[in-house]
C-alpha positions in Angstrom: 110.1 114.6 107.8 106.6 113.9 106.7 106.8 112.9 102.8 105.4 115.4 100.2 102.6 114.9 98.7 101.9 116.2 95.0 98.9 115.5 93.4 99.1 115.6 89.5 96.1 116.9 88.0 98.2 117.5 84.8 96.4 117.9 81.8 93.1 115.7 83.1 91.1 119.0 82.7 90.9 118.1 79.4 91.1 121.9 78.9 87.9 122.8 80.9 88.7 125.7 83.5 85.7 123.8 85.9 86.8 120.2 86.0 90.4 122.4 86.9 88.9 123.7 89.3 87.2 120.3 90.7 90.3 118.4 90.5 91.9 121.3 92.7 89.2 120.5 95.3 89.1 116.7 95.0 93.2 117.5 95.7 92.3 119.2 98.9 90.1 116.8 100.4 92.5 113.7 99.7 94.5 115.4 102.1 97.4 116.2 99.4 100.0 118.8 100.0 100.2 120.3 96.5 98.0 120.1 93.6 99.8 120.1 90.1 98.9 121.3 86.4 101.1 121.9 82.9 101.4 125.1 81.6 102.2 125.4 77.6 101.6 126.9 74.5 101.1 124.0 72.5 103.0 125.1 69.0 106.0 126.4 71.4 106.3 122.5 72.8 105.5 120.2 69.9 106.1 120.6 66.7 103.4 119.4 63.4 105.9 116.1 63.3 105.8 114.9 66.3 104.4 111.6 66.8 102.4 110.5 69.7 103.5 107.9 72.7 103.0 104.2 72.1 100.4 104.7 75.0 98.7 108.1 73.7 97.5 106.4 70.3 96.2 103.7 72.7 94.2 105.9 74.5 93.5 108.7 71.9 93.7 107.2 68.6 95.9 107.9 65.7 93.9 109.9 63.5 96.0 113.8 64.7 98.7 114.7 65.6 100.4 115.0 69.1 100.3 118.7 68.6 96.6 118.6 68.2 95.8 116.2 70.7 97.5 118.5 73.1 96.1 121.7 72.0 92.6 120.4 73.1 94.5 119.9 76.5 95.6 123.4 76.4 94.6 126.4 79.1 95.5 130.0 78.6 97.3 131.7 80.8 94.7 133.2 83.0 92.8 130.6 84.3 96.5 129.4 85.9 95.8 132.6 87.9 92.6 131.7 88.7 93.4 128.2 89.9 96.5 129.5 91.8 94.0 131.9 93.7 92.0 128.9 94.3 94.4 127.0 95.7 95.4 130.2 98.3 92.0 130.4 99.2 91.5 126.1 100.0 95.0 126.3 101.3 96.7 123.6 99.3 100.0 124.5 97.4 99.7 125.3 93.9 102.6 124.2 90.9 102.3 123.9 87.6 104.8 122.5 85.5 106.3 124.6 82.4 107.2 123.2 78.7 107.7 126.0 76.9 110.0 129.3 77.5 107.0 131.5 77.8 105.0 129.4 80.6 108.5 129.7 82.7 107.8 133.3 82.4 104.2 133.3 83.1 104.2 131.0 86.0 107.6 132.6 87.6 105.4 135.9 87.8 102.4 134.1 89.9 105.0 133.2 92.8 104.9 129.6 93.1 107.1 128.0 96.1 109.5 125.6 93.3 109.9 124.4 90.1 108.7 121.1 88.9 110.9 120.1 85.9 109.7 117.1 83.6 111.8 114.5 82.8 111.3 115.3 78.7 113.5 118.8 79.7 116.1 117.7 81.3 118.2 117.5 77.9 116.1 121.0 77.3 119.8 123.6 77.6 117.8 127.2 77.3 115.0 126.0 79.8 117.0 124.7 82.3 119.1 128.7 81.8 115.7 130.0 82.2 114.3 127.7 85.0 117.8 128.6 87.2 117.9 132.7 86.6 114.6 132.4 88.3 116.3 131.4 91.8 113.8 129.1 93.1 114.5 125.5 94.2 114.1 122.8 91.3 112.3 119.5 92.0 113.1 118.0 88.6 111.7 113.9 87.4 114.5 111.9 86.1 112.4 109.8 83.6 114.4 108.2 80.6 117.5 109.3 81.7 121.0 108.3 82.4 123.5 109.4 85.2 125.2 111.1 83.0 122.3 113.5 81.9 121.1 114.1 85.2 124.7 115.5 86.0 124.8 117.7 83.4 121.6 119.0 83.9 122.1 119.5 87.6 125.1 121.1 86.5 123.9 123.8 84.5 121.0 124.3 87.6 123.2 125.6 90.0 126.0 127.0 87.8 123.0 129.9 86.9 121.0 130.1 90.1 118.9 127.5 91.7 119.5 127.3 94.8 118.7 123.6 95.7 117.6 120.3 93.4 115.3 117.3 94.3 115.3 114.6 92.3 112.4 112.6 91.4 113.1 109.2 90.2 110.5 108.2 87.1 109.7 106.2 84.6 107.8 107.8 82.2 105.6 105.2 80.7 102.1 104.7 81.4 101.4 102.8 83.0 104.5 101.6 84.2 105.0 98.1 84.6 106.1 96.9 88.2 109.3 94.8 86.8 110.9 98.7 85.4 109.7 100.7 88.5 113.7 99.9 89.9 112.8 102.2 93.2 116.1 101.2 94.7 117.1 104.1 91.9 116.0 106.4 94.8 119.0 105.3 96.6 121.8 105.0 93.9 121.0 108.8 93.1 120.7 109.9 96.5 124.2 108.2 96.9 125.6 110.0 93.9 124.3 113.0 94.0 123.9 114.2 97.5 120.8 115.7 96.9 117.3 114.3 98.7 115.3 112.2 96.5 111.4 111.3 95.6 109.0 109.8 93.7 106.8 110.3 90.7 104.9 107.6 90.0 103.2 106.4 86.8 102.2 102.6 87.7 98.3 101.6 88.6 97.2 101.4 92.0 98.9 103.0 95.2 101.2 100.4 96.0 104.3 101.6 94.6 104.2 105.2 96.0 103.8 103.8 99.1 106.6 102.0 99.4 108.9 104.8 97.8 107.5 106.5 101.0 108.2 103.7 103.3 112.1 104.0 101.7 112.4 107.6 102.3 111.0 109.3 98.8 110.9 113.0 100.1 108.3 113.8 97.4 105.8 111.6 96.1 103.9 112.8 93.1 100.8 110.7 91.1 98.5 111.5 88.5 94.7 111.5 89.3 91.8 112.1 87.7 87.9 112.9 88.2 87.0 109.8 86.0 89.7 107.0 84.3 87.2 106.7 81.7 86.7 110.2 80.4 88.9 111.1 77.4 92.3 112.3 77.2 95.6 110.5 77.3 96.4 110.1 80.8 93.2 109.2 82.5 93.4 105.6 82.5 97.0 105.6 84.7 95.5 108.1 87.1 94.2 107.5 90.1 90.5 108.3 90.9 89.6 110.4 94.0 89.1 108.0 96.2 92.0 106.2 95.3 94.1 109.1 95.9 92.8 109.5 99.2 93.7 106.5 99.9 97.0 106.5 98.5 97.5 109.8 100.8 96.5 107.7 103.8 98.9 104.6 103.2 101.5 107.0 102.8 100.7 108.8 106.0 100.5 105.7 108.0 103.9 104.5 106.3 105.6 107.3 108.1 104.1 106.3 111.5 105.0 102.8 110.9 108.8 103.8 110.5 109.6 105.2 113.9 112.6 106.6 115.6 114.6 103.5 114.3 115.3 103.0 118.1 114.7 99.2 119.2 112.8 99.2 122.4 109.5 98.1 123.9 106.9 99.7 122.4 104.1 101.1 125.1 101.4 99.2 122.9 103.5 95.9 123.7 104.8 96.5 126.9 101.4 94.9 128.4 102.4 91.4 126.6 105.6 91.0 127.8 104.4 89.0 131.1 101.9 87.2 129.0 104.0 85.9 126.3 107.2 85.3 128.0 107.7 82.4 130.6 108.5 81.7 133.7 110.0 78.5 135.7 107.9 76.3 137.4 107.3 73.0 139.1 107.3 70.4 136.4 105.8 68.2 139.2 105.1 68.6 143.0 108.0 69.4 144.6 108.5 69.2 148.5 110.5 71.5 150.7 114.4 70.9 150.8 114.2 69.0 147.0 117.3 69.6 144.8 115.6 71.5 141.8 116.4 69.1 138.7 115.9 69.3 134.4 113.2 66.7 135.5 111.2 68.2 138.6 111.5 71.8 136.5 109.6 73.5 133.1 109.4 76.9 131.6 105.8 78.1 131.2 104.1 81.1 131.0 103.4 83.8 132.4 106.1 85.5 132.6 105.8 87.2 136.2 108.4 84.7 137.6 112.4 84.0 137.7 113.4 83.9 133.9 114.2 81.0 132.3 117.3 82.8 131.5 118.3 81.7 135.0 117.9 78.1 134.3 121.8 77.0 135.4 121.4 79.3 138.4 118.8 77.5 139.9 119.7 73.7 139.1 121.1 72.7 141.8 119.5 74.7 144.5 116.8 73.2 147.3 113.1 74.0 147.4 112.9 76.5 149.9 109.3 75.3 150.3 106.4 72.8 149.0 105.5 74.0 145.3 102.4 72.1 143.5 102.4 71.5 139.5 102.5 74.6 137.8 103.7 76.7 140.8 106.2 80.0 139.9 109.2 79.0 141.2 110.9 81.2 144.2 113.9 81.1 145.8 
């Protein structure tokens, strides 16, 4: 099954319905499957106390608030419309990610294929109710949590309605740093939880998501961006473009690489098998009727003669006719 890919365009609008509207094309032509924004109402998602990241007063400064920081990042309803019809129109999947009660209504009414739950609502109890009466599948990022949580919100997901759950496993900060991207997590929770598993990946470069491909992430989702120097908080640990392309093509070629899991000759090797194997042959000139000896014998290639696997079945044997140095061996 060919590996899912979402690209995150998030909130790298910068709350400008255009650049949206770029980044939904610059999606397209990376060769991405989906293209992904957030849909809020930023006084129904963070309150006036809320402090930012570590990596948000990095990148934005400390002088507001979260909750004004965001609000600049904020698109009304409507242009979600438009960038959903957009999307129909290029013919890549659109999904946006909900934070706030209201959004899950909105964007349930604009028929996207799943949900896409963040890893800050897992712990959220009246979204996850209002994400599962909806009935679509769930793909939900399991950044910052524990087993434990991820049960309990998986739980109360298909108690109410959802019909099926992906896990992405995350780490939510950014950039991550390689030593706490722990992608064998894929694995543990795929174990535990029966469910299939993916990726959503908050590191620099392409590397990373590459190799959750290469061990079986389902979904593989990364944040890009027209520019990693324009402002905003996530720019800098999103990929540019080109990058993404790129990322979207290491990925596909991961899949080739990973085959049936059948060991066989390939037909791209089969050609070197005569070429790099050997064969046995006169160590010396040999004459007609000579018992064939360790010292009158060598393995050599090519490999269009008897095997050397053969060895003790022809010690002992006569030449059945003159061979010179370097002859193939018949008998």
């Amino acid at each position: 099954m060919s590996t899912y890919i979402i690209a995150e365009a998030g909130v790298n609008h910068n709350g400008d319905l255009d650049t949206a509207f770029k980044l939904v094309e610059k999606a397209h032509a990376a060769g991405a499957d989906c293209v992904k924004f957030q849909t809020f109402i930023s006084e129904n998602d963070i309150s006036c106390h809320a402090e930012k990241a570590a990596y948000q007063k990095e990148t934005c400064g400390n002088a507001e608030s979260q909750l004004d920081m965001v609000k600049k990042l904020e698109l009304p309803f409507q242009a979600f419309s438009k960038l959903k019809a957009y999307c129909d129109q290029l013919g890549i999947a659109f999904l946006s990610t909900p934070f706030d009660l209201e959004s899950v209504a909105f964007l349930n009414a604009i028929d996207m294929p799943f949900w896409k739950v963040p890893s800050g609502e897992v712990t959220h109890l009246p979204y996850l109710l209002a994400i599962a009466r909806t009935g679509k599948p769930v793909v939900m990022s399991t950044g910052m949590c524990e087993m434990e949580e991820i049960q309990r919100a998986m739980d109360v997901l298909k108690a109410n309605g959802t019909p099926q759950i992906t896990l992405l496993h995350c780490n939510t900060e950014y950039p991550t740093p390689y030593e706490d991207v722990n992608l064998r997590a894929m694995e543990t929770m795929r174990r535990r939880f029966g469910v299939d598993v993916g990726y959503s990946d908050h590191t620099p470069g392409i590397e990373v998501p590459i190799a959750a491909a290469a061990l079986g992430a389902v979904i593989v989702e990364k944040h890009f961006t027209l520019d990693k120097n324009m402002k905003g908080p996530d720019h800098r640990a999103s990929l540019e473009p080109e990058e993404l392309a790129a990322m979207v093509r290491g990925i596909r070629r991961a899949e080739e690489a990973l085959g049936s899991g059948r060991k066989t000759v390939s037909p791209s090797e089969r050609g070197n098998r005569e070429i790099a194997r050997k064969s046995v042959v006169a160590r010396c000139a040999i004459r007609k009727g000579d018992v064939l000896t360790e010292e009158n014998l060598a393995a050599k290639r090519p490999g269009t003669g008897i095997s050397p696997m053969r060895w003790f079945d022809i010690l002992g044997t006569r030449a059945v006719r003159d061979f010179a140095e370097d002859e193939l061996i018949e008998l």
